[in-house]
N, C-alpha and C positions, 0 to 999 in steps of 0.2 A: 565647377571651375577647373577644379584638377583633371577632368574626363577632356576636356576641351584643349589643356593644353598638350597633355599627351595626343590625343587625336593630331594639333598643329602638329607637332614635332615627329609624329612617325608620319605625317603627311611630308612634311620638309624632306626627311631619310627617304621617303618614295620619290620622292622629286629627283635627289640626289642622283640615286641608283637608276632612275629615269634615264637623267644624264648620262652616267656615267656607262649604260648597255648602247645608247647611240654613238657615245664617243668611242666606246672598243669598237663597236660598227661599223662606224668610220676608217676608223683606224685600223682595221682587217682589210676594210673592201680598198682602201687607198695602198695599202702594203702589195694585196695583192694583187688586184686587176691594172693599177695606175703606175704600181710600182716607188712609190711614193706614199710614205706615210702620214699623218696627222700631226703637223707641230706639235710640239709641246702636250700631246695626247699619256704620256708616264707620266708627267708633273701633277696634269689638273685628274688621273685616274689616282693617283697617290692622295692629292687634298680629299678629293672625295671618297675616298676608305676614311680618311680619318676623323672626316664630316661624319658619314653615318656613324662610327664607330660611337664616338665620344656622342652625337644624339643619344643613343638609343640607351647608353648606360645608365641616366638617369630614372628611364622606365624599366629598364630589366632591377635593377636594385629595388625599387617601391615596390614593385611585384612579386618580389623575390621570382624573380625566372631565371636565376643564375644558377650555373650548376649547386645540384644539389645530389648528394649520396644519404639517402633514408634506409638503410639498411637493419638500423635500429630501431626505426619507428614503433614499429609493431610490441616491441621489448621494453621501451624504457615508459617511464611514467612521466604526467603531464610535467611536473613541475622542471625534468630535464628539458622538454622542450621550449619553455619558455625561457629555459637559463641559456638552451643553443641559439634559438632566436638572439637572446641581448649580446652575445659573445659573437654571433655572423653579424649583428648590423655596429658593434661597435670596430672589430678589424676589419670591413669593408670599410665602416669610415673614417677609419683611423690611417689606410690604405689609399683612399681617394684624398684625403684629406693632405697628404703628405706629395702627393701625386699632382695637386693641383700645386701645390706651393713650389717644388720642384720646375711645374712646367712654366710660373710665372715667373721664377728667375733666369728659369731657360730660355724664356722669353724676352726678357731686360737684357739677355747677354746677345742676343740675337738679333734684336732691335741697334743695342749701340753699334756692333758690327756689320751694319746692313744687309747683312746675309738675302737673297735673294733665290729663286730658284734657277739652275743652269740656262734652261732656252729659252723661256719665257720673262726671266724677268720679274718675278711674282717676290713682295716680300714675305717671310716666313716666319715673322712674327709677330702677325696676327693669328695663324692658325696653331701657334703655341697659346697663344693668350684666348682663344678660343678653347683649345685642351684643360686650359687652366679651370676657365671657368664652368666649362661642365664635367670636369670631375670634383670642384666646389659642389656642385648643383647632386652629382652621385653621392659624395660623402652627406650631404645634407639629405639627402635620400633613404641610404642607408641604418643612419639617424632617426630617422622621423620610422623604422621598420622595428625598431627598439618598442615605441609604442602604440604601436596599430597592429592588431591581432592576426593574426593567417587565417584565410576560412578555413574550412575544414571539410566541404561541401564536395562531392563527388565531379570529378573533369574541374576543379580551380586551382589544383596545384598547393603551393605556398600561397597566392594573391592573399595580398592583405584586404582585410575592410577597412573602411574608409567613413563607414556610415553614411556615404552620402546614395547609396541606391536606393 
């Protein structure tokens, strides 16, 4: 289940960045041959960075595909690595965790003020309350990396198991 909804969700970020390579397209070929550019084309290329961005955080932390400096690895003994593992998934979640609650007040302040985007008109606090919830969804992420092991298997990186292959 977990394979499937990652798959949706970097399907969704493909989609996004789908988008958002037509709309610079647009938005170059209208600038330059038409002379005339793309309404509102910096607003909705802005929501969508931060559509993908906040996506994909959820699977780069379960993954552990976030930077990582293994310079020690080689040197220290297992037991330091599973003390770095609990110590990278507790301030990653301690980190998102703080990050979501921030962006939902951000978002109550932003909603009661109707804040809006300049040319379009777009409210902007749904896509705070969107940041909210999936850096919720990272720190819960992060979290659950505390007890799921790293392979260890040659080309996987950090990836945790899952038990489910």
């Amino acid at each position: 289940m977990l394979d499937r909804i990652e798959s949706a969700i970097s399907a969704i970020a493909g989609i996004i960045l789908l988008g958002l390579a037509l709309l610079t397209l647009g938005d170059v070929l209208g600038r330059n041959f038409l002379n005339h550019p793309l309404p509102g084309a910096t607003e909705l290329t802005e929501l969508g960075l931060v559509g993908i961005t906040f996506l994909l955080y959820p699977q780069v932390a379960l993954r552990r595909h976030h930077i990582v400096i293994d310079l020690l690895d080689d040197f220290t003994a297992g037991w330091f690595k599973v003390l770095q593992n609990v110590l990278a998934g507790l301030l990653g979640g301690l980190f998102f965790a703080a990050l979501a609650w921030r962006m939902t007040v951000q978002g109550q302040r932003i909603a009661s003020y109707g804040d809006v985007t300049p040319y379009l008109q777009l409210p902007l606090s749904p896509a705070y309350y969107f940041m909210a919830f999936l850096s919720a969804l990272t720190a819960l992420a992060f979290f659950l990396t505390i007890f799921i092991a790293p392979r260890e298997e040659a080309g996987e990186g950090h990836a945790p198991t899952m038990g489910l292959e």
